[in-house]
C-alpha positions as CSV (number, residue, x, y, z in Angstrom):
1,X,66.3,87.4,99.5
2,X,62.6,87.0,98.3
3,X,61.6,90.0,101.7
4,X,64.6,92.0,100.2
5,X,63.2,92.0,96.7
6,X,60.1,92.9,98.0
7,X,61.2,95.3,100.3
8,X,62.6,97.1,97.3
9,X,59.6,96.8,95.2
10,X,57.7,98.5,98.2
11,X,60.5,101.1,97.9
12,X,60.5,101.9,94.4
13,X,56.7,102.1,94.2
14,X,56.9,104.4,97.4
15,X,54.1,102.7,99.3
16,X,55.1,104.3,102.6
17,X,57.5,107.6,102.6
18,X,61.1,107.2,102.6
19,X,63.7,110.2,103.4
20,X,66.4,109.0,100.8
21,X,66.9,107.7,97.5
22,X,69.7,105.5,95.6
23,X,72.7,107.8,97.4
24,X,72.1,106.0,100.4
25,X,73.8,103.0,98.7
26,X,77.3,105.3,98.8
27,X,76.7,107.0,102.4
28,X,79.5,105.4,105.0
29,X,79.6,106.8,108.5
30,X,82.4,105.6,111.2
31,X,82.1,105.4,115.2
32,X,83.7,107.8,117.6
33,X,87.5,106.7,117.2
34,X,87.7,104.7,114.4
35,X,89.1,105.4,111.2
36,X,87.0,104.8,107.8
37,X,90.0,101.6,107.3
38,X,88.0,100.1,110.3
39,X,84.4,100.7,109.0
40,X,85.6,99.0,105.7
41,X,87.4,96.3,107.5
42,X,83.8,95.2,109.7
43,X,81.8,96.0,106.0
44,X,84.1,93.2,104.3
45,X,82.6,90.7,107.0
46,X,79.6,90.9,105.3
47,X,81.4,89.2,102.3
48,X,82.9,86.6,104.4
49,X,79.9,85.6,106.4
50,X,78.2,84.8,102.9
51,X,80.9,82.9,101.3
52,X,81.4,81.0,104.5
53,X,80.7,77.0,103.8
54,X,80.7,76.6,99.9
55,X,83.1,73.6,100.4
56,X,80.3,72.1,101.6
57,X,80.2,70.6,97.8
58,X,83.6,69.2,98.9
59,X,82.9,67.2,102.1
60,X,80.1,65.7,99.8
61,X,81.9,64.6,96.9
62,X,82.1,61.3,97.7
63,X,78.2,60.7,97.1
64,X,78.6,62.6,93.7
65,X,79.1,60.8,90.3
66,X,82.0,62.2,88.2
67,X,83.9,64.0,91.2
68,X,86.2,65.6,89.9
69,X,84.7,67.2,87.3
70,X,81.4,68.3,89.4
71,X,82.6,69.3,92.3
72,X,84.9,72.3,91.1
73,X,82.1,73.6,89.2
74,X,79.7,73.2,91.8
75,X,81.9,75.0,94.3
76,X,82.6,78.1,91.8
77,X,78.7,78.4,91.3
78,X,77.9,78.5,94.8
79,X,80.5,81.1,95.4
80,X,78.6,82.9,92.3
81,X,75.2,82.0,93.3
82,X,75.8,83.7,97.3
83,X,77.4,86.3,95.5
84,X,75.0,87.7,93.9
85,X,72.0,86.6,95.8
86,X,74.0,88.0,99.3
87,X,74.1,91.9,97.3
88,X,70.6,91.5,96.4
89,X,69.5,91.2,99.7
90,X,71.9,94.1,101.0
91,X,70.6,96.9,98.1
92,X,66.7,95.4,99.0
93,X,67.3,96.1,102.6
94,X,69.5,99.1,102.6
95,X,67.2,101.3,100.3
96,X,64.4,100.0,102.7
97,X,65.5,101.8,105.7
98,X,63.3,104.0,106.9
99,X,64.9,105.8,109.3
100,X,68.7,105.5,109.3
101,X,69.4,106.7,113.0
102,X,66.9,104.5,114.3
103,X,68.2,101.3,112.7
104,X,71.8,101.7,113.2
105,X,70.4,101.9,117.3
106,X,68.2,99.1,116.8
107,X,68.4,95.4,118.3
108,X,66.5,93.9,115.5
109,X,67.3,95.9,112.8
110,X,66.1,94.0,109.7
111,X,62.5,93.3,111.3
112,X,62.5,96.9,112.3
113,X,63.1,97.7,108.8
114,X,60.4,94.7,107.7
115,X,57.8,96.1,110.3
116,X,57.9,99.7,108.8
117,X,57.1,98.4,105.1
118,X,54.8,95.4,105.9
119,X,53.5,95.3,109.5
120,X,53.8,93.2,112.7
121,X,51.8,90.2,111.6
122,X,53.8,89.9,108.1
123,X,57.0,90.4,109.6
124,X,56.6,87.8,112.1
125,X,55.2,85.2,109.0
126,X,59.0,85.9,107.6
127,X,60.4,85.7,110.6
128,X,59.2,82.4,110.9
129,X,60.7,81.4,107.7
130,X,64.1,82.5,108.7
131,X,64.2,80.5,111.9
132,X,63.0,77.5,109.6
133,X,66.0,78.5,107.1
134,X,68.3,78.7,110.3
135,X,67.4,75.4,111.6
136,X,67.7,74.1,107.9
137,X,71.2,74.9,107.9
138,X,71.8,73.9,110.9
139,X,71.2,70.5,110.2
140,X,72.8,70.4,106.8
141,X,76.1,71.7,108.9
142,X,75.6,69.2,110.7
143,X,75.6,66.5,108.5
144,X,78.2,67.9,106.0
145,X,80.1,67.7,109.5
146,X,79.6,64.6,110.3
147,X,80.8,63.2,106.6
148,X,84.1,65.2,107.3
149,X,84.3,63.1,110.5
150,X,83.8,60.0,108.7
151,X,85.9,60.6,106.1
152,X,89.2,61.4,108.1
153,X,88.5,58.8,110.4
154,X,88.0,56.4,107.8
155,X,92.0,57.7,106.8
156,X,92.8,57.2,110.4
157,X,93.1,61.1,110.8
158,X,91.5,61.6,113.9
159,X,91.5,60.6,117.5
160,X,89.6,57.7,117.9
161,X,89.3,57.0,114.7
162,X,88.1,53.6,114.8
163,X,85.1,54.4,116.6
164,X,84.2,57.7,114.0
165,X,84.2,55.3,111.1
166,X,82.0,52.8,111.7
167,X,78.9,52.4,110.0
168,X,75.6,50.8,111.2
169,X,74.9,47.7,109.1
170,X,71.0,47.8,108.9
171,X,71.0,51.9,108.5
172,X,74.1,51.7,106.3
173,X,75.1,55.3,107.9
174,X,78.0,56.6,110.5
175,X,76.0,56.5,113.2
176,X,78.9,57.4,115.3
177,X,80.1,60.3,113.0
178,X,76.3,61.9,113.3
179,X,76.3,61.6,116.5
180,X,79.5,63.6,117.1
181,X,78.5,66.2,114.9
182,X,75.3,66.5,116.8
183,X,76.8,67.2,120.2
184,X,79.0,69.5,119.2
185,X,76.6,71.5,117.6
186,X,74.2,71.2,120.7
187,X,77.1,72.2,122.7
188,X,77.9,75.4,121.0
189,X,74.2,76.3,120.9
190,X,74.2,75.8,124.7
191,X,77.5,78.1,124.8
192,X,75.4,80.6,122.9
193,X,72.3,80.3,124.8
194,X,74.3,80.4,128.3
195,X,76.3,83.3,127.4
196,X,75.1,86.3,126.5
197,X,78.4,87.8,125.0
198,X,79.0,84.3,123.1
199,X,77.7,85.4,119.4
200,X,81.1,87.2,118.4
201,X,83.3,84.6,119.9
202,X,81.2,81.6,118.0
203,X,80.7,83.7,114.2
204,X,83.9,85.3,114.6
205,X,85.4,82.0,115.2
206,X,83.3,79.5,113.1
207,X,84.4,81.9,110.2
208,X,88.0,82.3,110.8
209,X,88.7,78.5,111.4
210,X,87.5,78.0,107.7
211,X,89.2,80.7,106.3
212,X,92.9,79.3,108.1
213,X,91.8,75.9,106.0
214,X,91.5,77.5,102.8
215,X,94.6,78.8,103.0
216,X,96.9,76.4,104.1
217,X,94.3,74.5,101.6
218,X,95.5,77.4,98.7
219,X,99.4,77.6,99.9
220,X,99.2,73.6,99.4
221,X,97.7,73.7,96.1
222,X,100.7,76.6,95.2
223,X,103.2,73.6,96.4
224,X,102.3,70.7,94.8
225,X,100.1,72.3,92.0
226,X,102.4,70.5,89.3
227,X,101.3,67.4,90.4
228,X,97.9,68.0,90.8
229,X,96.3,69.9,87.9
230,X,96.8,67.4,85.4
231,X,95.5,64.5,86.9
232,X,93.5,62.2,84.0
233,X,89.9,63.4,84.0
234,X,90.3,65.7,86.5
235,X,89.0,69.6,86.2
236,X,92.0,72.1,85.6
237,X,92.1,75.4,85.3
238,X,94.6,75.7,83.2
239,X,96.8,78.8,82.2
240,X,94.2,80.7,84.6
241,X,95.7,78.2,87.6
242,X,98.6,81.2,88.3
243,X,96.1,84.3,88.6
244,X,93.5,82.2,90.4
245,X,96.1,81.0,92.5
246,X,97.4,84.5,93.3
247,X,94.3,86.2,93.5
248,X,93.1,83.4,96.1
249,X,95.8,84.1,98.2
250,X,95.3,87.5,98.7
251,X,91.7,87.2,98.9
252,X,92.4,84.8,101.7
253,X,95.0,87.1,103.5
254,X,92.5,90.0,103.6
255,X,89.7,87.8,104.9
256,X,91.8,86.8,107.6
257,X,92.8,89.7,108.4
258,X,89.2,91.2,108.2
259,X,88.2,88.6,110.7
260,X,91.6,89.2,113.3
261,X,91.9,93.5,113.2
262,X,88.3,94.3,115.0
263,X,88.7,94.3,118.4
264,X,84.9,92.5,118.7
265,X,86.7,89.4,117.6
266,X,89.5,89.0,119.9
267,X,88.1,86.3,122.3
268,X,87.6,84.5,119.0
269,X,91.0,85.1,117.7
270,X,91.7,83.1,121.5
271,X,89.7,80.5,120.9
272,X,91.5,79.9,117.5
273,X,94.4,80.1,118.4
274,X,94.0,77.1,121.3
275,X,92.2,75.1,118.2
276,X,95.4,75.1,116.2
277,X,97.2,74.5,119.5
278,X,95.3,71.3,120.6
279,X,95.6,70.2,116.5
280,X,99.6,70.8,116.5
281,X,99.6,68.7,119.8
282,X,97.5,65.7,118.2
283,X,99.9,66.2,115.2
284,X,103.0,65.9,117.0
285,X,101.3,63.2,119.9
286,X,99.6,60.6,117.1
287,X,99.2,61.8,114.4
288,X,102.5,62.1,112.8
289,X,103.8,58.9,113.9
290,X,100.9,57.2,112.2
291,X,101.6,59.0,108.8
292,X,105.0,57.7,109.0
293,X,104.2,54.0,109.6
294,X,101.6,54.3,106.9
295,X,98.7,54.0,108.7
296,X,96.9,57.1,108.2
297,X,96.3,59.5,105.4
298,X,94.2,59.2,101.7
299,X,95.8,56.5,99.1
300,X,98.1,58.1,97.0
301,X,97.7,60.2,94.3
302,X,99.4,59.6,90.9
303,X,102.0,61.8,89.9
304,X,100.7,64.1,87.4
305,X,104.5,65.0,86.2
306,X,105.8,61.4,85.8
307,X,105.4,59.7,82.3
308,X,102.7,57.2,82.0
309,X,102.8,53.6,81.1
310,X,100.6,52.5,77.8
311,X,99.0,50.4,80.5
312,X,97.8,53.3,82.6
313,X,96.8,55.0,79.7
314,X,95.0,51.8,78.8
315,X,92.9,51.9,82.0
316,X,92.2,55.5,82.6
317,X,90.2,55.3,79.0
318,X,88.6,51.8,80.6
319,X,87.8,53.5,83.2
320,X,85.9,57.0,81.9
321,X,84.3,54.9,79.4
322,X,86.5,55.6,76.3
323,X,86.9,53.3,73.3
């Protein structure tokens, strides 16, 4: 964001000749063949790329104080937060194209774009930074991964679940869970590296797999919302729970289908699709016959809709620190 803004600053105070102003913003162009329904299909992945991973918050709540009040909010500002930040970054660099016929046929657009404004040594400082930012993220995927692992195997979710869950007593981690995490994301960066067409089958997939959670994750919420938003202490959204709910859902639809229609994404619509295959077989295989002998799942929930006890009510207040 920081090289966008400057990018734009550069722009605006025309330190180097530009062949368009502000309009450029509204300009759209299609291939050969495809309609402009296409072109803003592939332009909504932009939106979906930049949202992808805000549950993070989520996989981490378990180290946060006050859950269940925290979490929520911190998950709405980060959506905020990429939201804004993500469409700074595209008006910095969009206004900052120097030659539009050029970058649209260019490999490394954005340091194409960079080098034109600031040169090859400056470029290459930032460049620097990004990889550092990549490798950043990497590693906090990695570990938000690895405390996903350990908390459904804790549950007894997973196959070999007794292994995933255990913890090293002088570190006081999941070793185990880490280390999972950490060959699978070696593996897919060796998938990458290997393969030369792998980039569209890995984002195209690593972003539809989340979006599939979030709604089953939403049409979940729509079934048992009753018994969930008025859990004591917990954050509600209140009369705004219908509209969210509704507008989440078709927000969800259209990402999906933004991330199924181009035909770029097909292999990773394939590689999806035998993920939910190999899940439904661990489902029917172990998993299900575990949930019904009890031994796998979270503890219980109470009922939000039954009537409470005076006892209950007695020990919720104990327990948020009332009077």
């Amino acid at each position: 964001m920081l090289l966008a803004l400057l990018l734009f600053g550069l722009w605006v105070g025309h330190a180097k000749p530009s062949p368009h102003g502000f309009e450029i913003l509204g300009a759209h162009a299609t291939l050969p063949g495809q309609s402009l329904f296409y072109g803003i299909v592939l332009a909504s992945l932009i939106g979906v790329y930049t949202l992808v991973g805000f549950e993070a918050a989520a996989d981490m709540s378990e180290e946060t104080v006050d859950a269940r009040r925290i979490v929520p909010r911190a998950i709405m500002l980060s959506v905020v937060v990429s939201g804004v930040l993500g469409m700074i970054t595209l008006v910095g660099f969009t206004v900052a194209i120097p030659d539009l016929g050029a970058i649209t046929n260019s490999e490394l657009p954005l340091a194409d774009i960079s080098s034109y404004w600031l040169g090859g040594t400056l470029t290459s400082v930032f460049l620097l930074i990004v990889v550092f930012s990549m490798v950043a993220l990497t590693v906090v995927a990695a570990a938000a991964s690895a405390r996903l692992l350990y908390a459904m195997a804790r549950d007894n979710m997973l196959p070999g679940s007794r292994l995933l869950r255990g913890v090293s007593g002088g570190r006081r981690t999941p070793v185990p869970a880490l280390v999972t995490s950490l060959v699978i994301c070696l593996a897919l960066m060796s998938y990458g590296y290997v393969n030369g067409n792998a980039f569209n089958t890995l984002v195209g997939a690593t972003a539809l797999i989340p979006y599939l959670v979030y709604l089953l994750t939403v049409l979940g919420y729509g079934v048992r919302r009753h018994r969930l938003d008025r859990l004591p202490g917990a954050f509600h959204l209140g009369r705004w729970a219908v509209p969210v709910f509704v507008a989440a859902l078709v927000w969800l639809l259209a990402a999906v289908a933004a991330l199924i229609l181009p035909a770029a994404f097909r292999d990773a619509v394939w590689v999806t699709v035998g993920g939910l295959i190999l899940a439904g077989f661990w489902y029917a295989v172990g998993l299900r016959g575990r949930l019904r002998r009890g031994e796998a799942g979270p503890p219980l929930l109470p009922d939000a809709a039954a009537p409470r006890s005076a006892t209950d009510v007695s020990n919720t207040n104990v327990s948020e620190g009332s009077p």
